[in-house]
PASEBA-1860 file (N, C-alpha, C; in nm, 3 decimals):
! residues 107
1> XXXXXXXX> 0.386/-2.005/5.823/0.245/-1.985/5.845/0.162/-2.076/5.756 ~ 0.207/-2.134/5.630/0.166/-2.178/5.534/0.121/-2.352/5.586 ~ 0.201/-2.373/5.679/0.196/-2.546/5.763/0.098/-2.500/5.881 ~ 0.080/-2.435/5.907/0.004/-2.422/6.067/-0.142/-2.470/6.014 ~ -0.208/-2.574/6.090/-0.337/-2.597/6.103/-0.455/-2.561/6.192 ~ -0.399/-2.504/6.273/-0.449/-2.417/6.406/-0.435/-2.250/6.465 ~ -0.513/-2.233/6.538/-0.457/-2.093/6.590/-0.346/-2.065/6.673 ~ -0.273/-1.952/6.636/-0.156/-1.969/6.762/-0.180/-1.814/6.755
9> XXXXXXXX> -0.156/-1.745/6.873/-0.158/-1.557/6.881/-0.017/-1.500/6.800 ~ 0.053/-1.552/6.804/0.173/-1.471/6.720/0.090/-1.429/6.551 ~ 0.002/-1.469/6.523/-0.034/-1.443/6.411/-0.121/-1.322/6.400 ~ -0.149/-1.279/6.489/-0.218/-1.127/6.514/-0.144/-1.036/6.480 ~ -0.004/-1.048/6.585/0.099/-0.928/6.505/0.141/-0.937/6.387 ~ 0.172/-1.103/6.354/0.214/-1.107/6.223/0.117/-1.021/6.087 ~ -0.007/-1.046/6.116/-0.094/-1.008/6.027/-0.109/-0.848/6.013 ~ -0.082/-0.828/6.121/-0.050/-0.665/6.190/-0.033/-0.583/6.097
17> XXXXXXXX> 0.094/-0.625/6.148/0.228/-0.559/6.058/0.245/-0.609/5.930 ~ 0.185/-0.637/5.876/0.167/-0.730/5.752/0.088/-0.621/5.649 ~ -0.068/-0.578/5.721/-0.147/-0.466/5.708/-0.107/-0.328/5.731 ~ -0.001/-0.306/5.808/0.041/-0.167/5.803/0.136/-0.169/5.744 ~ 0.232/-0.247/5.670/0.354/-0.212/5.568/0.233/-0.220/5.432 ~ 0.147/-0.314/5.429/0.087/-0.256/5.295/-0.018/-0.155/5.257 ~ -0.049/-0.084/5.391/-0.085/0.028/5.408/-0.013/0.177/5.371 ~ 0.091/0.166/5.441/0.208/0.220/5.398/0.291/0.229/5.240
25> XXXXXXXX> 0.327/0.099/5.224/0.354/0.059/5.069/0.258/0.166/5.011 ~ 0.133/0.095/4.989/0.025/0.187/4.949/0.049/0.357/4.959 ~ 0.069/0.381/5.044/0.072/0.548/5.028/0.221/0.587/5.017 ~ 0.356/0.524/5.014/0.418/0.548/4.947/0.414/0.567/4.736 ~ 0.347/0.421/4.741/0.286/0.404/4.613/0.240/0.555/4.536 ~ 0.143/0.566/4.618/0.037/0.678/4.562/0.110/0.848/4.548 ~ 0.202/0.902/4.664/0.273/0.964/4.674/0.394/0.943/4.551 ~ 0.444/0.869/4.506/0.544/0.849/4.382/0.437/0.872/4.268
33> XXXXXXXX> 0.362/0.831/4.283/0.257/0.877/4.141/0.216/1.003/4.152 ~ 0.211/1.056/4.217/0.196/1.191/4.250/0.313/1.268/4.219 ~ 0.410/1.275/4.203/0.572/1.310/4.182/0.626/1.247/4.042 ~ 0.554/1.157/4.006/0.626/1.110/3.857/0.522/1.157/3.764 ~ 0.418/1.238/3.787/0.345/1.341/3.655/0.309/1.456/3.770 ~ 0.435/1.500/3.704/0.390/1.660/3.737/0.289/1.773/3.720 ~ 0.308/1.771/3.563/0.231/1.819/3.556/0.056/1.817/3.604 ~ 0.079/1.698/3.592/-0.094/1.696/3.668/-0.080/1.564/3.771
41> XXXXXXXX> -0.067/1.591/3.893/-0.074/1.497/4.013/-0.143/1.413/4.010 ~ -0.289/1.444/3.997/-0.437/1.381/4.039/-0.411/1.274/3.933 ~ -0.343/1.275/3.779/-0.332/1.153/3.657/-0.307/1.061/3.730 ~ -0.171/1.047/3.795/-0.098/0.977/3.858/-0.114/0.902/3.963 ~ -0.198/1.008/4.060/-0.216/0.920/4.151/-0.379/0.851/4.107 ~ -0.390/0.848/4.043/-0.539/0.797/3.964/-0.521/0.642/3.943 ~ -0.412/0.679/3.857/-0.344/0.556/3.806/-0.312/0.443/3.855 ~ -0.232/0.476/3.914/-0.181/0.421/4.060/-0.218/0.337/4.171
49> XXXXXXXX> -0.333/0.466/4.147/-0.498/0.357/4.256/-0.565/0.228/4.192 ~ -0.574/0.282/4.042/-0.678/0.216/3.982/-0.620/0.040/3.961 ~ -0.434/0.105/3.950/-0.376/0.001/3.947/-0.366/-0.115/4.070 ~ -0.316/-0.050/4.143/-0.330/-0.119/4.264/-0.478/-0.143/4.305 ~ -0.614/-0.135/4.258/-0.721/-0.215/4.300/-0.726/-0.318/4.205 ~ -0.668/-0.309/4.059/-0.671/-0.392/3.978/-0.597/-0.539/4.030 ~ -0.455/-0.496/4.048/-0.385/-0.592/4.114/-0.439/-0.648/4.220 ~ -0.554/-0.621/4.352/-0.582/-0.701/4.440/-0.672/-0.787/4.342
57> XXXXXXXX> -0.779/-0.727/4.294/-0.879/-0.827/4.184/-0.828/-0.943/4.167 ~ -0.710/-0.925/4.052/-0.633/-0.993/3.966/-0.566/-1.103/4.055 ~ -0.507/-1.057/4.155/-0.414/-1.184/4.259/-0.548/-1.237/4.340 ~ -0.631/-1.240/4.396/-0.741/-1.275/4.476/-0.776/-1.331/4.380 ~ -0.778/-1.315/4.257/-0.835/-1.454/4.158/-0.723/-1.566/4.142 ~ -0.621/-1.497/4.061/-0.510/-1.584/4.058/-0.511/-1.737/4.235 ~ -0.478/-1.588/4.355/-0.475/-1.695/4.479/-0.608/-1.810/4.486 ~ -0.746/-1.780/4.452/-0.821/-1.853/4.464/-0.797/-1.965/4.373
65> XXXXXXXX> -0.768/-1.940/4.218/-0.723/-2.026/4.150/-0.633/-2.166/4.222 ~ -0.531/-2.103/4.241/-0.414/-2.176/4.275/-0.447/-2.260/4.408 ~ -0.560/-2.215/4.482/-0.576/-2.272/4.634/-0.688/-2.386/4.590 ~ -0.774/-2.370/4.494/-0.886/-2.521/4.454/-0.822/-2.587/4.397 ~ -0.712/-2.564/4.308/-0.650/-2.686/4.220/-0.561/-2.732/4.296 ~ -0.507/-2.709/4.386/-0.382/-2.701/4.457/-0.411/-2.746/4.639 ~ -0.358/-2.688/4.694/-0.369/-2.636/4.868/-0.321/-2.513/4.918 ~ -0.419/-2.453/4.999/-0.375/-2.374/5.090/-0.225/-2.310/5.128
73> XXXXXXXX> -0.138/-2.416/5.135/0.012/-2.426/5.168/0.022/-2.381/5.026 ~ 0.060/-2.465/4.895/0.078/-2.422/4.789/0.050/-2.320/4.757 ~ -0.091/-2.216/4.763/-0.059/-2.105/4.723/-0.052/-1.994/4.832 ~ -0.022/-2.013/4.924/0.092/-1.914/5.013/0.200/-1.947/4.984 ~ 0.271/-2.010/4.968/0.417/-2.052/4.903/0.425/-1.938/4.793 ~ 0.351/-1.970/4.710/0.367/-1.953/4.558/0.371/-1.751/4.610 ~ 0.233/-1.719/4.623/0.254/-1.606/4.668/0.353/-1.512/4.740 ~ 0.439/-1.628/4.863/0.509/-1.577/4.933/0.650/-1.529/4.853
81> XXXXXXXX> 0.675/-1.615/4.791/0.825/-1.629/4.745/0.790/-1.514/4.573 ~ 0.613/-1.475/4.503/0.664/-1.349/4.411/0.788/-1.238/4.463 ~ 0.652/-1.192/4.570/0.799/-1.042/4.648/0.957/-1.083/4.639 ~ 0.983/-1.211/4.694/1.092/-1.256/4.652/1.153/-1.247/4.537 ~ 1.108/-1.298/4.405/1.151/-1.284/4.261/1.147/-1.146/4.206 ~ 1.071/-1.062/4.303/1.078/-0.910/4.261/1.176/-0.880/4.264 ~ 1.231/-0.870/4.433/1.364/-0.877/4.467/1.515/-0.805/4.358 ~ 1.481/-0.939/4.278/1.611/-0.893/4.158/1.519/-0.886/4.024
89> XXXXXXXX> 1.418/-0.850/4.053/1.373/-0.792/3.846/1.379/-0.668/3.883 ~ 1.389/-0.579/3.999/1.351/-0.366/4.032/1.533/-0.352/3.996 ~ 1.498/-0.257/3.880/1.569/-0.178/3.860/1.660/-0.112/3.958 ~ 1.774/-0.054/3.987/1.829/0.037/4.094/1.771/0.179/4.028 ~ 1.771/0.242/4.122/1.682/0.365/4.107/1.775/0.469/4.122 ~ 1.826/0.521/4.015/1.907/0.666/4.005/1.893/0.774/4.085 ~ 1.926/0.846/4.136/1.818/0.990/4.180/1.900/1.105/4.085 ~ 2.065/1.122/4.033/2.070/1.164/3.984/1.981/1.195/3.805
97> XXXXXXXX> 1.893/1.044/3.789/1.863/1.083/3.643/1.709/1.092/3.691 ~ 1.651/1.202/3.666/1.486/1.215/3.658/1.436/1.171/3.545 ~ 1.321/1.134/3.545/1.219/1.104/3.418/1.231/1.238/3.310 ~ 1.251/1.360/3.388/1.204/1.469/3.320/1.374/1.511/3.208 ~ 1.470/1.465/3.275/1.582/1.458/3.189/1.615/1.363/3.113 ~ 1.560/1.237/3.103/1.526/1.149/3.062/1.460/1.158/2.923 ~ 1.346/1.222/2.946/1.274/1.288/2.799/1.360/1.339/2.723 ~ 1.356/1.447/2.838/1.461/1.568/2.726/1.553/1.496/2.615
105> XXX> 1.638/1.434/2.658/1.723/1.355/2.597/1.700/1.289/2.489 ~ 1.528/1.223/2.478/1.505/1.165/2.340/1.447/1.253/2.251 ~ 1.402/1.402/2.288/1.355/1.493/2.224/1.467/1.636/2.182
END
């Protein structure tokens, strides 16, 4: 998508579905913050939000950055291939060990 200079319709769905996995993401997101402070839900998913509006801020600057010094192509590249490097920095995710046994353990 990063080479295309024109319109083509495949990019409608692409964009689509593009908007409803990070729609989704998103309320998966918010739902885990909701479940990782128990005791008080609303902290969490507070957090969570505040974070994730921070992060669009923060990358919408970063992307603008990178697109005047740079090109268009360059920072969709650059962008495209983070999720990628995420990839292998996420942890595997236990389900046997909770946060809440987790504590316990250093206390």
């Amino acid at each position: 998508m990063a080479f295309i200079q024109h319109f083509t319709w495949w990019l409608v769905p692409a964009v689509a579905l593009g908007g409803a996995g990070y729609v989704t993401l998103s309320g998966v997101l918010l739902v885990w913050g909701a479940s990782a402070s128990e005791n008080s839900p609303a902290t969490g998913v507070s957090a969570l939000f505040f974070m994730l509006a921070a992060g669009q801020v923060i990358g919408s600057m970063i992307f603008g950055q990178i697109y005047a010094l740079t090109s268009g192509e360059t920072a969709l590249l650059i962008f495209a291939a983070l999720p990628l490097l995420l990839v292998f920095a996420i942890q595997k995710f236990d389900p046997k060990v909770s946060s809440k046994n987790v504590v316990d353990k250093h206390y």
